[in-house]
N, C-alpha and C positions, 0 to 999 in steps of 0.2 A: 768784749773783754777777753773773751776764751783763742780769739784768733793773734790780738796783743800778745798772749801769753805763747801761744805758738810762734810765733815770729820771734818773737825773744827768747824763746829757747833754741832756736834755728841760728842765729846773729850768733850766742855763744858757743854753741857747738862749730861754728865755722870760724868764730875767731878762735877758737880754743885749738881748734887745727889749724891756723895760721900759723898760732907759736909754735906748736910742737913744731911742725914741718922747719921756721925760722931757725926756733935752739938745732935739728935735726943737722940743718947746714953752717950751723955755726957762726951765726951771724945776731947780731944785737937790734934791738929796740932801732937805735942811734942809727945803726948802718941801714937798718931796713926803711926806717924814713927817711934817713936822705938820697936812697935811691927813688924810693917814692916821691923826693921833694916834696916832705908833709914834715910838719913837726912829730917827738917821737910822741909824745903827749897823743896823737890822731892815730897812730901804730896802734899803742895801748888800750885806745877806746876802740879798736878792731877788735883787739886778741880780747877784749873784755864783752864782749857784744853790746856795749854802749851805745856803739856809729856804727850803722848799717856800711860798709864804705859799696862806690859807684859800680857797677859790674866790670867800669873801663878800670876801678885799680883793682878789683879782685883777676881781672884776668892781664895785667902789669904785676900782682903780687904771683900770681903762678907763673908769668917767666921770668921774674928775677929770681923764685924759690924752685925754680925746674920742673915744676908739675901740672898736672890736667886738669883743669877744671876738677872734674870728678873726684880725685884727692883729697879735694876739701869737703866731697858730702860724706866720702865712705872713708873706712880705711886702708881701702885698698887702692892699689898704686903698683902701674904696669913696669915699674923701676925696680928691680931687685935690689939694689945697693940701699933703698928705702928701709927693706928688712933687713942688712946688714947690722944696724944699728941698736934696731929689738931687740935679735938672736943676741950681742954682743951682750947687752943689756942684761938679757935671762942667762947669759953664762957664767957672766963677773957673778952674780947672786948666788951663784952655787958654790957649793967647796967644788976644789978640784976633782977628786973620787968621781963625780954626779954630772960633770961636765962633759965624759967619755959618756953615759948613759945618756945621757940627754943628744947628744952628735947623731950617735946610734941609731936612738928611735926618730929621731928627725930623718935620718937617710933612711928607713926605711919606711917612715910615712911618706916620704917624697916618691920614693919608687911606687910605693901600691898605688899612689893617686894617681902617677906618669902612667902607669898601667893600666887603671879604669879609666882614664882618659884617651888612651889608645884603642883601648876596648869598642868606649864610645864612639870614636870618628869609624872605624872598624865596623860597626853593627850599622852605623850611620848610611852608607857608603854601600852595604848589604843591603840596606833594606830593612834588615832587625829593631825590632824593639828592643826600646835602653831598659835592660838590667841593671841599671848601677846602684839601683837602689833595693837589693836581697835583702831578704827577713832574715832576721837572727841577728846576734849580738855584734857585734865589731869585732875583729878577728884582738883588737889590743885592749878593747875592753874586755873579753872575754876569755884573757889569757892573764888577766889581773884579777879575777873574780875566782875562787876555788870551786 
């Protein structure tokens, strides 16, 4: 029973990223089954975890929807234009004021990570041991905290 319940919670978490990824590229129910040549009715019972569908249309559903395998377990995805859509998403939400702060701190969390990740291959490459994980607070959390 306990394993039923894992697999079924596994079938909706992957059809539940089918959709997203589907609505992501703008495409419907309708289109993405008759690319599939399935009814949309068989689409639906994917994105609901209803139907387990066969590994040959999950990996037909990742290249008509442009993705890797791996896409649909995580949410990450070696596509940038992927997160294009989020970021979009989190800026519409904001007043405009909040949307300059919000760009802000994104390029600068992008740099520090591009940074410890240089660091990394850098110490890698040396011979050193990874530092990237220092004691103390996070330099953004800990410039939000008084």
């Amino acid at each position: 029973m306990e394993r039923q319940v894992g697999k079924r919670l596994t079938a909706l978490r992957i059809g539940e990223r089918f959709a997203e990824l589907r609505r992501h590229r703008g495409m419907t129910q309708d289109q993405l089954a008759e690319r599939l040549q399935v009814e949309r009715e068989t689409v639906s019972r994917f994105e609901r975890g209803v139907t387990d569908p066969s590994m040959s249309k999950v990996l037909e559903i990742c290249d008509i929807l442009e993705v890797p395998v791996a896409t649909l377990i995580t949410r990450v995805s070696v596509n940038v234009s992927d997160y294009r859509v989020r970021i979009e998403e989190a800026l519409q939400a904001c007043l405009p004021e909040d949307r300059e702060l919000l760009c802000d701190t994104l390029e600068r969390l992008a740099d520090r990570l591009a940074d410890r990740v240089g660091k990394q291959a850098s110490n890698e490459r040396s011979g050193l041991p990874n530092q990237a994980h220092q004691s103390g607070p996070h330099p953004l959390v800990a410039s939000r905290n008084p």
